[in-house]
N, C-alpha and C positions, 0 to 999 in steps of 0.2 A: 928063629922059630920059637914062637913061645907055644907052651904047652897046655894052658887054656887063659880064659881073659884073667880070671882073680892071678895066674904069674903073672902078667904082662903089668895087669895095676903094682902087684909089687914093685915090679923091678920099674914099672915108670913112678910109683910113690916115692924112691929112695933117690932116683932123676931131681925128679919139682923139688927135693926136700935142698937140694944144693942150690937153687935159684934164694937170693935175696927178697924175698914175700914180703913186705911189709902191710902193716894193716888189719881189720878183719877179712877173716878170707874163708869165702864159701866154694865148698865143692859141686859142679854141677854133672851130673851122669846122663846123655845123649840114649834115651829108652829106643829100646829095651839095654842092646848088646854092648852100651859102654855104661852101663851101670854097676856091674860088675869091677869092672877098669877102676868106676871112679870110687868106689865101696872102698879096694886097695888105697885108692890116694890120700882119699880125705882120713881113713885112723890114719895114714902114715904123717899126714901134718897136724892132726888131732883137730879139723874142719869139719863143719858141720854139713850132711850130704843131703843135696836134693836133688829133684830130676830138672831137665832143662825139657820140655816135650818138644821134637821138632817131627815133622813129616817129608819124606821123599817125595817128589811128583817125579814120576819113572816114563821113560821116553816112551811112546804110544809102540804098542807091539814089543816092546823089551822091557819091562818095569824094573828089572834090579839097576837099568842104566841111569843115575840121576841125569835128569836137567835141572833140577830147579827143588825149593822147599819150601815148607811152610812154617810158622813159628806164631805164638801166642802173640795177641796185641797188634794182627793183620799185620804181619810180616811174609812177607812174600819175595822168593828169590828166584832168577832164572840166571843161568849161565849157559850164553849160546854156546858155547865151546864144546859143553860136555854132552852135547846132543851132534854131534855132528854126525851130518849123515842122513837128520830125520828130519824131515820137513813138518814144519808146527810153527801155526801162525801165531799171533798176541791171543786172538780167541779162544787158540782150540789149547793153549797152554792152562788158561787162564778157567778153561772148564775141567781141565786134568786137576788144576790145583783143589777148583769147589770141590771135585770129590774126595780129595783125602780132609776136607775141614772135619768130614763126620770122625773120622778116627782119631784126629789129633782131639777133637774134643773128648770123645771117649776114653781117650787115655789120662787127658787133664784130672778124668772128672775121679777114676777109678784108681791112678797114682796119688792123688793128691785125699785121696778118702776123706775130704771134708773138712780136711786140714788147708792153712793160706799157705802159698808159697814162700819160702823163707826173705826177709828182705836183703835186698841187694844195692841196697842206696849207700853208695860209696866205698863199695865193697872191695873186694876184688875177687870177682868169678874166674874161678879153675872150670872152665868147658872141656871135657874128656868124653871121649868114645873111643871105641874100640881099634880107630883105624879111619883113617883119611883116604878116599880116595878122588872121584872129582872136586869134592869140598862144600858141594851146595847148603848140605844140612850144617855142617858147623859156621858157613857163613851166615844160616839163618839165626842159628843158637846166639853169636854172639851179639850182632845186630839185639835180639829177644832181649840178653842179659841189658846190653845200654841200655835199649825204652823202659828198661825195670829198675835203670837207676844206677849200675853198676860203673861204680868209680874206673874199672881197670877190668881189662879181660886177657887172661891166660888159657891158650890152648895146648892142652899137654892128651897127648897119642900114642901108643904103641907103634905103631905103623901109617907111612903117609905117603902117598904120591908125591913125587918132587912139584908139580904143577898142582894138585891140589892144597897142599901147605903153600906154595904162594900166592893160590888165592886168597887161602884164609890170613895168611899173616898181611894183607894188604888192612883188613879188617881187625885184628887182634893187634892189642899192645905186645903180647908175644908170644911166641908158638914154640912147641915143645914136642920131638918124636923120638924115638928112640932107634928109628930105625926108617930110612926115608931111600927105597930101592931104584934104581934106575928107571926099572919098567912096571908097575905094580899093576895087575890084571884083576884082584882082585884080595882083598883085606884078610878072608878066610883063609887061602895060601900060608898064611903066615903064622897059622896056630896049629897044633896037632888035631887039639878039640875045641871046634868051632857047634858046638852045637845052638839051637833058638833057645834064645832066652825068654820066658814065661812070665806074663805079667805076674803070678803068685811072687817069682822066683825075683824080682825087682821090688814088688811089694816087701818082702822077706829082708832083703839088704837096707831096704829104707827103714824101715822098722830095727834091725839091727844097731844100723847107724845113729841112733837116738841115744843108745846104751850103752855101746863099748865104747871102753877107753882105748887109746891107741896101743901099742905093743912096745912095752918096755922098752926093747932095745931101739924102736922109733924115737923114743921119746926120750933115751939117752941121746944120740944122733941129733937134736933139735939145742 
């Protein structure tokens, strides 16, 4: 149990900091609720933090159940698995998906405040969010990172579905949890204070992450 997301990026920041990294290495935060996560990561490698924007399309009648996601540069994900149960043709997915385009744009437009997104041409993207559980959205993120050029992609989580980290790692050079439960019903379970994260409250971390240096005894550790 971690006891809000900025622990859980710690104690996953001092995890990633034991992996062999070479390279430049960019940290990406999964907005809203693993932006937080990856704030903790990237001072703990002294990387520089941006947002990766992906969107859920949520099973018709249960929205928090992913099937599928969407990601910048017409990236489009569906995983029949994780819908099971609901019946959803190629069309009627595919008109679930056009409606979350308005939001994933909206967030682009409003995270990135007019600022370009950081380059990732031969990089190696750290993709983090808060917690894994069918995987749609981080399979969408890292697909996003490649078409943006990213040499290498690493997926590092606090929490993950044992089947949703094997979707992703099918797709990631390598995956990273801290904590991967027999049964995981739902990501929130596993913190004390799961509250919604606030675009302010994201804007606020990204802005942070421009100026602070990592924490001493991080940067002893490195």
């Amino acid at each position: 149990m971690f006891s809000n997301r900025s622990a859980a990026g710690v104690a996953l920041g001092r995890a990633v900091l034991k992996y062999d990294l070479r390279g430049a290495l960019v940290v990406l935060g999964l907005p809203r609720g693993g932006v937080p996560v990856a704030y903790e990561v990237a001072r703990a490698l002294g990387a520089p933090l941006d947002v990766m924007v992906v969107r859920k399309v949520g099973a018709p009648g249960r929205q928090e159940l992913a099937i599928g996601a969407i990601a910048p540069g017409g990236i489009l994900v569906r995983e029949p698995s994780s819908g099971a149960g609901f019946s959803c043709s190629r069309e009627e997915f595919e008109a679930l998906a056009e409606r979350e385009q308005a939001e994933l744009a909206r967030r682009e437009r409003v995270y990135r405040h007019g600022l370009p997104p950081l380059n990732l041409t031969n990089r190696t993207a750290i993709l983090v969010d808060d917690g894994i559980a069918t995987g749609c959205t981080m399979v969408a993120a890292v697909r996003a990172a490649r078409r943006a050029g990213a040499g290498s992609t690493f997926v590092a989580v606090p929490v993950a579905s044992d089947s949703g980290l094997a979707l992703v790692g099918v797709e990631a050079n390598e995956t990273l949890s801290l904590k991967i439960p027999a049964n995981l019903s739902a990501v929130g379970e596993y913190y004390d204070n799961f509250e919604q994260v606030t675009d302010g409250q994201v804007l606020q971390l990204l802005a942070q992450a421009r100026h602070d240096p990592a924490p001493a005894h991080l940067q002893e550790a490195r």
